[in-house]
C-alpha positions in Angstrom: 0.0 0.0 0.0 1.6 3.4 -1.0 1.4 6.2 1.8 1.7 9.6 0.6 3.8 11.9 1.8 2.4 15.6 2.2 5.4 18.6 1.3 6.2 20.1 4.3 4.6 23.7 4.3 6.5 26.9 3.2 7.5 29.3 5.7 6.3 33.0 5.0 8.9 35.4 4.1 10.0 37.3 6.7 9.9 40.7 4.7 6.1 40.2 3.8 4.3 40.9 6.6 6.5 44.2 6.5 6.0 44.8 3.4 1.9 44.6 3.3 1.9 46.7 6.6 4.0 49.6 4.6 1.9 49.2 1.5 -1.1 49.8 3.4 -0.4 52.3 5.7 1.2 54.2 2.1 -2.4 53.9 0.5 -4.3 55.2 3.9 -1.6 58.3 4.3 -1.7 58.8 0.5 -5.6 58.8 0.7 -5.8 61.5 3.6 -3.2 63.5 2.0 -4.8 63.7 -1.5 -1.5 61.9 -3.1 -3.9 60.2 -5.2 -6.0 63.3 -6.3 -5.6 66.1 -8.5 -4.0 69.2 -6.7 -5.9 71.9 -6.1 -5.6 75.2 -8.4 -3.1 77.8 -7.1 -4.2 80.7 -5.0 -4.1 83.6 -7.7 -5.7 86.8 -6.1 -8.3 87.8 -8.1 -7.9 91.9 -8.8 -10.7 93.4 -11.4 -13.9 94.6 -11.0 -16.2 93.7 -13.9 -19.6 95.1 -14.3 -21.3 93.1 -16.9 -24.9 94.0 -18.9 -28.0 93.9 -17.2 -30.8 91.8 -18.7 -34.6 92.2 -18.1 -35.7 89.1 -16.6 -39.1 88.7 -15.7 -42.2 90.8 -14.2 -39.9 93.9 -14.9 -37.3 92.1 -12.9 -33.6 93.7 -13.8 -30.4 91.1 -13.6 -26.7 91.8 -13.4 -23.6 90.4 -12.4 -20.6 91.9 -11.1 -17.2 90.5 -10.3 -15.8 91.7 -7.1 -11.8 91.6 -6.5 -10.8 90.4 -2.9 -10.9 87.1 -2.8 -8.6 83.7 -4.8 -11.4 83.4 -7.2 -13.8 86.2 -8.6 -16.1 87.5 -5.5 -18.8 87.0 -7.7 -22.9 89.0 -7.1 -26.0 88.7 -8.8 -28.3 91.4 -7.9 -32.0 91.3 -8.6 -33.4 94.8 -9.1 -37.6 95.2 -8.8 -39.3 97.5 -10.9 -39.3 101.1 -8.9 -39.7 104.7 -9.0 -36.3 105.8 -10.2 -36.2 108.1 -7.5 -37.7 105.3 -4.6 -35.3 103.8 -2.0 -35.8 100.0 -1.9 -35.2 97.3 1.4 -32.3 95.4 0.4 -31.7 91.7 1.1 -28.2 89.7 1.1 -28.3 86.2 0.2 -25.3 83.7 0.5 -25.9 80.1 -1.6 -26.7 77.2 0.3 -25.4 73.3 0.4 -22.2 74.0 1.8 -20.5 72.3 5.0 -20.4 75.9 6.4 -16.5 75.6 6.9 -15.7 76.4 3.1 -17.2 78.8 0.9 -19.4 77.9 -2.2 -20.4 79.5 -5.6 -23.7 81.4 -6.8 -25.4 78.4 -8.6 -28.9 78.7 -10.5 -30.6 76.3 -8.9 -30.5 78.9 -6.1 -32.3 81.3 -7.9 -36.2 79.8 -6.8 -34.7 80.9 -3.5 -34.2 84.8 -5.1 -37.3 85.3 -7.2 -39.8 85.7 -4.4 -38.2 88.7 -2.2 -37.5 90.7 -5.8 -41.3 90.6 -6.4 -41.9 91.5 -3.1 -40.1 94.3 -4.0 -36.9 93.6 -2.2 -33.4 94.2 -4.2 -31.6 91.4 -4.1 -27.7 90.9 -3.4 -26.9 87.2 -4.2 -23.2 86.8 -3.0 -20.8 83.6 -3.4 -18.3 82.7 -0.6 -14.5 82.2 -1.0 -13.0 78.7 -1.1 -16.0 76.9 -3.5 -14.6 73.3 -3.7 -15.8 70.2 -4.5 -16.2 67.8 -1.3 -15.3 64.6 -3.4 -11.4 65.8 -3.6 -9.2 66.3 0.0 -6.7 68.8 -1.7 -9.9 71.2 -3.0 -11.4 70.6 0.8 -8.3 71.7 2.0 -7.4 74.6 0.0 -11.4 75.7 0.3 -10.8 75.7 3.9 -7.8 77.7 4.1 -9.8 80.4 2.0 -12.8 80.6 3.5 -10.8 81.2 7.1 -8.6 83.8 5.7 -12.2 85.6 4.5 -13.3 85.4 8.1 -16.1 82.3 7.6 -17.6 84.5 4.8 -17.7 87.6 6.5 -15.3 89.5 4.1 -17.7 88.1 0.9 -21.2 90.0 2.8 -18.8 93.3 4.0 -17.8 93.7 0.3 -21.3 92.6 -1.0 -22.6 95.7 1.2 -20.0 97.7 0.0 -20.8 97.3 -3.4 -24.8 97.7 -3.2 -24.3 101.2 -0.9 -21.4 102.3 -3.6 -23.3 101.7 -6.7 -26.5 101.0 -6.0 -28.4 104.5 -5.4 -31.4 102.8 -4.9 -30.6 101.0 -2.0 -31.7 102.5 1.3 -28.7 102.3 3.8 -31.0 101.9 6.8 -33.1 98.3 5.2 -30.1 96.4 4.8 -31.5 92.6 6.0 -29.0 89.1 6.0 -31.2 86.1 4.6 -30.5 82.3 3.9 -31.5 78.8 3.9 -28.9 75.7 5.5 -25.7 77.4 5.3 -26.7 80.2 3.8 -29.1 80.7 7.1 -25.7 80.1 8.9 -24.0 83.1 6.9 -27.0 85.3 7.4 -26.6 84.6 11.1 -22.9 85.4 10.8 -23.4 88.9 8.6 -26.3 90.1 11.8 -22.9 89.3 14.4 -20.5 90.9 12.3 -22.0 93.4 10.5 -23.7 96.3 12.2 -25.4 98.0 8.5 -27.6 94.7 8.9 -30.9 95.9 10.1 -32.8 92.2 10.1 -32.0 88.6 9.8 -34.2 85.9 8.4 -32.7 82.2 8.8 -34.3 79.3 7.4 -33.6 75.9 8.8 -29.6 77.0 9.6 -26.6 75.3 10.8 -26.2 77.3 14.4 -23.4 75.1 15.7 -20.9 73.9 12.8 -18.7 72.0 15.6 -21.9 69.4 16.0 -22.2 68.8 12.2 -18.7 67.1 11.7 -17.7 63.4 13.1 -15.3 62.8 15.1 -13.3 60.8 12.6 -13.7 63.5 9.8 -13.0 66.3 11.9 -9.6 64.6 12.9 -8.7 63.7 9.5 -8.8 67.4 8.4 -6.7 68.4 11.7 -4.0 66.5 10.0 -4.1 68.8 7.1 -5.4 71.9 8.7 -3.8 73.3 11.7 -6.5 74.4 14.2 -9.2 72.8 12.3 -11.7 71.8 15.4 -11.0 75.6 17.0 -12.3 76.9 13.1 -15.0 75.1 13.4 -15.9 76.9 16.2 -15.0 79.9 15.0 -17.7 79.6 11.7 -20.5 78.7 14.1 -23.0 81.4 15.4 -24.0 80.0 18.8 -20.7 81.5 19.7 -21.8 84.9 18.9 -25.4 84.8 19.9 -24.3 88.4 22.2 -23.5 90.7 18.6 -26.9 89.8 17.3 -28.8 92.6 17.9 -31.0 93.3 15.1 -34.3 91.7 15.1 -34.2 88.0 14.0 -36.4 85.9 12.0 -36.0 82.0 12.4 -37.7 79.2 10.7 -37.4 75.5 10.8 -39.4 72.2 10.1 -39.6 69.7 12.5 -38.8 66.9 10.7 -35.7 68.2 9.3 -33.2 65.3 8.5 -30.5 67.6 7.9 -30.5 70.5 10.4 -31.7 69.4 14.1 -34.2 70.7 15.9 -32.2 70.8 18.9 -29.9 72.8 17.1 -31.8 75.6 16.2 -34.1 75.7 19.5 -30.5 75.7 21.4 -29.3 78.9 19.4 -33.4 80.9 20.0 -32.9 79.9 23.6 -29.0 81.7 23.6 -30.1 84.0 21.6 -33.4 85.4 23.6 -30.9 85.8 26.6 -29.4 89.2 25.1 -31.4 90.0 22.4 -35.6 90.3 22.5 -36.6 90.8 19.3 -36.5 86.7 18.0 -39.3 85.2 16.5 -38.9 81.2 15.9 -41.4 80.3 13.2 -41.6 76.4 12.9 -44.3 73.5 10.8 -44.2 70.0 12.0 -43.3 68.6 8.5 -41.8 69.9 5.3 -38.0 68.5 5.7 -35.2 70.3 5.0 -36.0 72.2 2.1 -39.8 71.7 0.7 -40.9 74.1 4.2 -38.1 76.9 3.1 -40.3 77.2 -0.3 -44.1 76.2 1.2 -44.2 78.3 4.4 -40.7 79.4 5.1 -39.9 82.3 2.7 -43.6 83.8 2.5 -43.3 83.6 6.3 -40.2 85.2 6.4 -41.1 88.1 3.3 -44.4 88.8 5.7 -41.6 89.6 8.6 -39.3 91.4 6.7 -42.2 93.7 5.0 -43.4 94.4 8.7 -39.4 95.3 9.1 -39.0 97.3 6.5 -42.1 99.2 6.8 -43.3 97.9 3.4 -47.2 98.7 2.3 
């Protein structure tokens, strides 16, 4: 009877173990570092101003765009100007785009504009404004360098002051003393932001916004982008306005659904509360269902256009 005889089994190299270990830790490093992404485009300081055409848009509805200098990129605005007396002075409203993380900036996009139309026919003019550092979130080094240019323009700050500027400078128009910070999700944030900062703004109106930017982020994320941005969790911080509840003191308009899957309740109800402590003239408008963005456009904005009207002393 034959017996087989089984080889004896190979030993493992000693080297591979090493080697797997420094492959992978090479692919997790190169991952968080963007090695494996396109860079992100140079900083190059944008320095013209360009004024281009206005276009009749609808409902005698003006349209123009103008290209701020300032900021990396174009500071770019789209104002909205209702048909007016030539010599009537109009409210003004300020309006920074929305779906951003609200720690980098983002760029005037016309799926916005359903968000615009309704306060120019209320006969609001309307200052659209994009916010330094736009970036894509799908690529680390444009996260990065969006963050490092959104800080250095003060969480967005800089991009309302010189959106102002620009509206009391050329727009004659514009009445100085109906100057009113609005926005939905992030742009809610930056209208909460431009009321701390900015003492021209007369009113606020936020719809369902991000009030504390430090809650939003994991833990994992936020200490991924520490690795690549110094003082990152202290930013965070710095871009949320629960932390400066005390410099709002223009009347405030809030609104929020109940059901919203993307902004807390908690959230917002946490940043009334704060805010009511130095500052009385908050009203917190909310509908039990509507989500995120459907009870900005059902009950939201004509909510907060009835507000603002009352504000601005509008017949």
């Amino acid at each position: 009877m034959a017996t087989s005889v089984s080889s004896p089994a190979r030993s493992e190299p000693r080297w591979l173990r090493p080697l797997v270990a420094f492959i992978t830790l090479a692919i997790v490093a190169g991952a968080i570092f963007g090695v494996f992404e396109p860079r992100a485009r140079p900083a190059s300081p944008y320095r013209d101003l360009a004024v281009l055409a206005s276009t009749s848009v609808r409902n005698g509805i003006t349209f123009q765009e103008v290209h701020l200098p300032g900021g990396h990129d174009a500071r770019v605005l789209w104002i909205f100007e209702p048909q007016h007396r030539s010599s009537a002075k109009l409210p003004c409203v300020f309006i920074a785009p929305d779906s951003s993380t609200c720690f980098y900036g983002k760029s005037l996009r016309g799926a916005n504009l359903r968000g615009y139309w309704p306060y120019a026919e209320a006969g609001f003019v309307v200052v659209a404004y994009s916010l330094d550092g736009a970036t894509s979130y799908f690529n680390s080094n444009q996260v990065v360098a969006g963050i490092d240019r959104f800080r250095a323009a003060h969480c967005g700050v800089d991009n309302e002051r010189a959106a102002v500027d620009y509206a009391l400078a050329n727009l004659p128009y514009v009445d100085p003393k109906r100057l009113y910070a609005v926005g939905h999700s992030s742009g809610g944030t930056m209208a909460l932001m431009a009321a701390a900062h900015d003492r021209r703004i007369a009113g606020c109106v936020a719809y369902a916004p991000a009030c504390d930017v430090s809650s939003r982020v994991n833990k994992l994320g936020a200490f991924e982008l520490s690795i690549r941005v110094p003082g990152f969790t202290s930013f965070l911080k710095t871009c949320s306005p629960i932390n400066y509840t005390s410099g709002i003191h223009c009347p405030v308009f809030l609104f929020h659904a109940d059901n919203d899957g993307n902004v807390p309740r908690s959230d917002v109800e946490a940043f009334v509360d704060k805010l009511r402590r130095t500052n009385p003239n908050v009203v917190y408008s909310h509908v039990p269902t509507g989500g995120h963005l459907l009870s900005m456009f059902d009950d939201g904005i004509p909510r907060g256009i009835a507000w603002l009207k009352k504000l601005a002393k509008m017949s």
